[in-house]
Every structure is written in structure tokens, then in C-alpha cells.
C-alpha positions, -999 to 999 in steps of 0.1 A, spaced: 469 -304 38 487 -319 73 479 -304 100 512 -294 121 514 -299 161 537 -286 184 546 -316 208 569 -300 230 594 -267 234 626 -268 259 651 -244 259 684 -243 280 689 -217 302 704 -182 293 735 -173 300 754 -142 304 775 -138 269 809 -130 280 840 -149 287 834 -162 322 792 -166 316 777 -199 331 772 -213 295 803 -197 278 831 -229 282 804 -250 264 812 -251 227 777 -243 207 775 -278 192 776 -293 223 751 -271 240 731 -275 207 730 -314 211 718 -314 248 688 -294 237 682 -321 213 690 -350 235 662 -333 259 639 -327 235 643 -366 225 644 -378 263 610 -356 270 592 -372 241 602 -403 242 606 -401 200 633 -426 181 658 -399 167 659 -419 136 626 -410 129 632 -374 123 632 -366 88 650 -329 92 666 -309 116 655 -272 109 682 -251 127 682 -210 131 719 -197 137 725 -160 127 767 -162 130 774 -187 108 817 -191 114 845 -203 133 824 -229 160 795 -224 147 803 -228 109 798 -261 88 756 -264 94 758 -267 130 724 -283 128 740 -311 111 768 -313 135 746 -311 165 725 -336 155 753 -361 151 767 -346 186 738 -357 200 737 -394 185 712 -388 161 717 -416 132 737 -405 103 705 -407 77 688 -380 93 695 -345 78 697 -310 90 701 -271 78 706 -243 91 689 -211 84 697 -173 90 673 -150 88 686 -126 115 673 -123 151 643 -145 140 662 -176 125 645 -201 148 613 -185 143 617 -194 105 629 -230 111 593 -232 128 579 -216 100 595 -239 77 592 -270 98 552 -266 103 549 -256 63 568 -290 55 544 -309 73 514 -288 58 529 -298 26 535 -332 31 569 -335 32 576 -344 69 557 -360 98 584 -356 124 608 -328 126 626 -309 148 632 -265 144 658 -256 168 681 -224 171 720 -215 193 736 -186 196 772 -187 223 774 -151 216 810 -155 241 828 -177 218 812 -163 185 800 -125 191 779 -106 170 795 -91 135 826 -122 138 811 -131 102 812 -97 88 844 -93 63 854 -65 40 843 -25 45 815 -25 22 788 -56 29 761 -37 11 776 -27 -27 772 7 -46 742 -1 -58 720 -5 -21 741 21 -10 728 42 -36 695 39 -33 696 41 10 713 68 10 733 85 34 739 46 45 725 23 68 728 26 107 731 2 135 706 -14 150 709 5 182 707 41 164 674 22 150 660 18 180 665 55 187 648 66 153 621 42 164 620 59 196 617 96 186 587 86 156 566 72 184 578 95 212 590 72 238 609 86 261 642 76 280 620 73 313 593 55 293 619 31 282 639 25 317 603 15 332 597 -9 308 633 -27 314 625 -26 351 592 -42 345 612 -71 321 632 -83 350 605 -80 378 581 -102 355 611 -127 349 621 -128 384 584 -133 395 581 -162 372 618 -179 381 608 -170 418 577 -188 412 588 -222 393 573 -210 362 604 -210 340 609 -251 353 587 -266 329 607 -253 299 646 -255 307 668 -281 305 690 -280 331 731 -275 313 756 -293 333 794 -276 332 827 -282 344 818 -257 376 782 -277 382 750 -277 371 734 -245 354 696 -252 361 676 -211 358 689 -180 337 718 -159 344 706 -129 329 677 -123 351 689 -89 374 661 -91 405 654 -56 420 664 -39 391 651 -1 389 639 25 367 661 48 388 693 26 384 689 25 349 688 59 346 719 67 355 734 40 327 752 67 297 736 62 262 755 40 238 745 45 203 760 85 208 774 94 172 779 134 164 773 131 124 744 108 131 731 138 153 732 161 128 715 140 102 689 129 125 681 158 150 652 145 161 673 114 184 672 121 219 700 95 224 682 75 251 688 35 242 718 22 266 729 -13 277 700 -14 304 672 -11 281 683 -31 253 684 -70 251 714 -88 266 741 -107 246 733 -141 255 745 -181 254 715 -203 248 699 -228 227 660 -236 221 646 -271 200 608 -276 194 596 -313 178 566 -310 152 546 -336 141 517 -339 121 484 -353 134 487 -389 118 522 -390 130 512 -380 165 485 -404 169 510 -435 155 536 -422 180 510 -417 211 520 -377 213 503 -354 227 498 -322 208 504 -288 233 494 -262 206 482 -256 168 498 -233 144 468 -207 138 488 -186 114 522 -175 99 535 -143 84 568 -127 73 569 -89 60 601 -64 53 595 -36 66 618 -2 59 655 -9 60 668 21 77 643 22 106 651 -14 105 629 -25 141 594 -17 125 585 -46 109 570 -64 136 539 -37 134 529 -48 98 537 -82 106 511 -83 135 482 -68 113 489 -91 83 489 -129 110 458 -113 123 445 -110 91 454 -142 79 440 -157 111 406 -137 111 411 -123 145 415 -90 168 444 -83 186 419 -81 216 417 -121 210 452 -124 212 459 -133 253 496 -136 255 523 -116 229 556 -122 225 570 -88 211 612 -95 212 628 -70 235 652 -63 210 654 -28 227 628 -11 248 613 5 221 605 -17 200 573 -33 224 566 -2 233 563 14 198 542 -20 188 525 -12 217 510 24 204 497 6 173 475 -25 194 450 -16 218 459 -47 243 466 -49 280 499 -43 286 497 -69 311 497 -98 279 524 -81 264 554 -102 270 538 -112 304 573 -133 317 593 -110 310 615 -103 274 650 -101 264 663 -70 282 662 -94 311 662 -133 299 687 -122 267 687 -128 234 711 -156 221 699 -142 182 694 -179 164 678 -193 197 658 -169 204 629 -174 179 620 -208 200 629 -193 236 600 -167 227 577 -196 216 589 -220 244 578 -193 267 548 -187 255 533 -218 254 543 -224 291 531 -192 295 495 -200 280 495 -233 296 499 -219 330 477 -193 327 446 -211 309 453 -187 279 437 -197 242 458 -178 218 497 -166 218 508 -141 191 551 -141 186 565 -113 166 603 -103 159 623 -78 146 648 -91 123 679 -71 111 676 -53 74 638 -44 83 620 -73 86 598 -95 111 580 -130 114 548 -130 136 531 -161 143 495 -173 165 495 -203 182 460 -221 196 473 -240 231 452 -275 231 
């Protein structure tokens, strides 16, 4: 079998997903195909040489409907013979296109390929695909009964079966944005983003990140998941998940080239990382947030190792609790779990997101001299993909 290389991760910056957000007058094809045209211009690669565009979207409509990968790629000036998909599988959608573009190479079937993910979560926001009153049928309804919740009343069962608490959860979101600012503060976030330009100038480090952000101000933020039948059928809810320890809704875009090792010598590329390991699990459907557990044990298993061999994770801050209640199951220093900060303060544009968490972690390894990076995700109807990557 191949042996597949990542080559190089960029990603563009994250912006605040709401009408008047640094990245939100940029249609999502077009901030797709810059983050292609850098990933080209950084490796020096002849587009035409691609043989597929792997690309993780999770809201598949209106401007981002028609396999945006596809339309991206031609955005960008890709030639016409070189194909693309795109692939949903939730929050981690570009996690899978890396999945599927490193397996295609381990098969055989590529040498060259590029796995990519966008979310404008402005001009598309989250649920615009859903249509109709019933997207589950009679027959999943049955058998989950009393019915599905959101994922934010997830993230408060998750919250109450590992006993994290409101406080517990507000520190943590603090902590997100001090590591983020620390690292922007620093230069550390340079080496991966691609600087967006716009009609008010150029957008060159993330919008989302809130320096001097505190446990205390958080605090004072109202719940926002608060539902009265909910709280009768699940007493045990404190009611404790609100905007400021959840993820942000977020512009962005992410795009990662692959090659294998023959194609990487003929091209004069210079591997960054190995793929150690892949896994994808489900996990239960109404806790929904839990996979990423499982999914952890099973790529360490796969891979041979111990967690405590593991020096920088990527757990998605999908919401507070969902780190933190991965964090009671692996005895690791907190300090290499998500070490730059997560989502609650870099946001999570859902299809990009997969490859922001990667990008960051290989910069992340490289900067800090780190071996191995484990990536997991929670993924929405209980599932999670969970990777280890070997920096060269």
C-alpha cells in the first residue's frame, strides 16, 4: 500500500458568522477557491495534476449547493479535467475528506489530492437545508423515543453524566480564548492562514478570538438551550451551556494537499506529517456529543499507543463539555489538550473545521517539537472521526 503525506495545511482566517462579519460579503465559492489558490501558490503543485478535490460542506443549499468542491475548484482556475465531491458527514466533513483522501492514496487510486472543507455560516446558517417537520420518519422516531434533542440540550445531558459544572465550563471558555490570543499575540497562527482580501481591506488573523475574556463575564451570560418539557423529562440538566461556552458560528475555509511518497519525491515535496491512524465510530444518538470517547480508544488501538504518547489533541470545542467530558476518560495534561485554543474562541465554520483542527495541529506540533497529534470530533446523530498524525 501507498503511503499518504500531508504536504501542507492553510486555512483562512475565521470570521464572525453574521451579516456584517469580516468574511461574510465573500460568497463561499469564492472564499473556497482562494484557499485552494494558496494551497497551490505554497506548494508550488500544477493544479492539473490533482486527480480529486475531496471537499467537506455540511449545508449543502442555496450558495453553497451544486458540489461546491467542483465549483470552487473551477473558481480557482483549476483545469476542467480535474474532479471534485463534496462530502457531509456533519461537523467533521473535512475530517472525512482527509480520511478519504489519505485512504485513496493507500489504495492506489490517487497520488495527488487535495481534502478541503467551507462553511459561510452568514450567508448559509445552520438548519437552511432542513425541509419538512418530520426529517427522521416513524420508524427512528419510534425506536428513540421521546425524540431527538438539539445539540445544545446534548451538551447539557453530556454535562450532567460526567458532572461538569457551569463554573467548570466558563473556565474552560476563558482558557480557549487566552490560549488563542497567546498564540495570535505571538505569531503562531501566521504560518497557517491565508490572508482573505475584501472590499473593506485585507482580513489577515481571526475575528472570533475575544482577548481578556473571563470566567466571571461568562457567568453572567443566561443559558440557552432552557426548554420546560425537556426539564421534566431530563431532571437531571442543570441548564448550564450558553453562547459563551459553546463554539462560535463561523465564516472560514481550510484545504490540505496529500500526496503519496512516490508522487512527493517526483514533485520535490516535502512531507510535514504521516497519517499514523484513522477511525470513525457512532456513538449513541440522543446524547449525540459522546462519540469522540470511543473514537479515541479505538485510533489508539489501531495505532498501538497510550494516550500518554499522544502530545498535542485536538478535541472540537463543540461546547465546553464535550473536552472536558473527554477529558475525564484520558489521563493527559490538560495542557496538550487543545493547547491553541478550540472553537469556543477560533469558531467552528462546521465543513471547514475538520482541516482548521488538523492545520492547527500540525503547526502546533511543528512549533512545539511535538511527535504525535491526536484530532477527534463530535459529529451530529452521535458520531466522531479521531485521527494520529506523526509530524516529520
Amino acid at each position: 500500500m501507498a503511503t499518504p503525506f500531508i504536504i501542507d495545511a492553510v486555512r483562512t482566517p475565521m470570521g464572525r458568522g453574521r451579516p456584517n462579519g469580516a468574511l461574510a460579503q465573500i460568497h463561499p465559492v469564492e472564499l473556497l477557491a482562494e484557499t485552494l489558490k494558496a494551497i497551490v501558490a505554497r506548494t508550488r503543485i500544477d493544479p492539473g495534476m490533482v486527480d480529486d478535490v475531496l471537499t467537506g460542506c455540511v449545508s449543502q443549499c442555496g450558495e453553497q449547493y451544486n458540489n461546491i468542491g467542483r465549483m470552487a475548484l473551477l473558481a480557482a482556475g483549476f483545469p476542467t479535467h480535474v474532479p471534485a465531491t463534496t462530502i457531509e458527514r456533519k461537523c467533521g466533513s473535512s475530517q472525512q475528506a482527509v480520511h478519504f483522501a489519505a485512504q485513496g492514496i493507500a489504495s492506489g487510486a490517487y497520488d495527488l489530492v487535495i481534502a478541503c472543507g467551507i462553511e459561510s455560516m452568514s450567508r448559509i446558517p445552520l438548519g437552511s437545508a432542513r425541509m419538512g417537520k418530520d426529517i427522521f420518519g416513524p420508524t427512528l422516531n419510534a425506536a428513540y423515543a421521546p425524540g431527538f434533542v438539539t445539540q445544545g440540550v446534548s451538551a447539557e445531558l453530556v454535562a450532567a453524566k460526567w458532572g461538569i459544572s457551569r463554573e467548570e465550563m466558563d473556565l474552560y471558555s476563558a482558557e480557549s480564548h487566552r490560549r488563542a490570543d497567546a498564540v495570535r499575540t505571538s505569531g503562531g497562527f501566521a504560518d497557517e492562514i491565508h490572508a482573505v482580501k475584501t472590499d473593506d481591506g485585507i482580513v489577515a488573523q481571526d475575528e472570533t478570538i475575544r482577548p481578556g475574556t473571563t470566567a466571571e463575564a461568562l457567568a453572567a451570560l443566561q443559558p440557552s438551550f432552557v426548554d420546560e418539557e425537556l426539564s421534566r423529562r431530563y431532571p437531571q440538566i442543570s441548564w448550564s451551556v450558553t453562547a459563551g461556552n459553546s463554539s462560535q458560528i463561523t465564516d472560514g475555509a481550510s484545504a490540505m494537499l496529500l500526496a503519496s511518497e512516490a508522487a512527493a519525491e517526483k514533485l520535490g515535496l516535502k512531507p510535514r506529517a504521516r497519517f499514523v491512524a484513522f477511525d470513525v465510530v457512532g456513538d449513541d444518538p440522543l446524547m449525540m456529543l459522546t462519540a469522540p470517547i470511543p473514537a479515541t480508544r479505538r485510533v489508539l488501538s489501531k495505532a498501538n499507543m497510550a494516550i500518554e504518547d499522544i502530545d498535542h489533541v485536538e478535541v472540537n470545542e463543540a461546547f465546553a463539555s464535550v473536552p472536558l467530558a473527554w477529558a475525564r476518560e484520558f489521563p493527559i495534561d490538560r495542557a496538550k489538550l487543545n493547547p491553541r485554543g478550540g472553537a469556543i474562541a477560533l469558531g467552528h465554520p462546521l465543513g471547514a473545521s475538520g482541516i482548521r483542527l488538523m492545520t492547527t495541529m500540525l503547526n502546533g506540533l511543528e512549533q512545539s517539537g511535538g511527535r504525535y497529534g491526536l484530532q477527534t470530533m463530535c459529529e451530529g446523530g452521535g458520531m466522531a472521526n479521531a485521527t494520529i498524525i506523526e509530524r516529520i
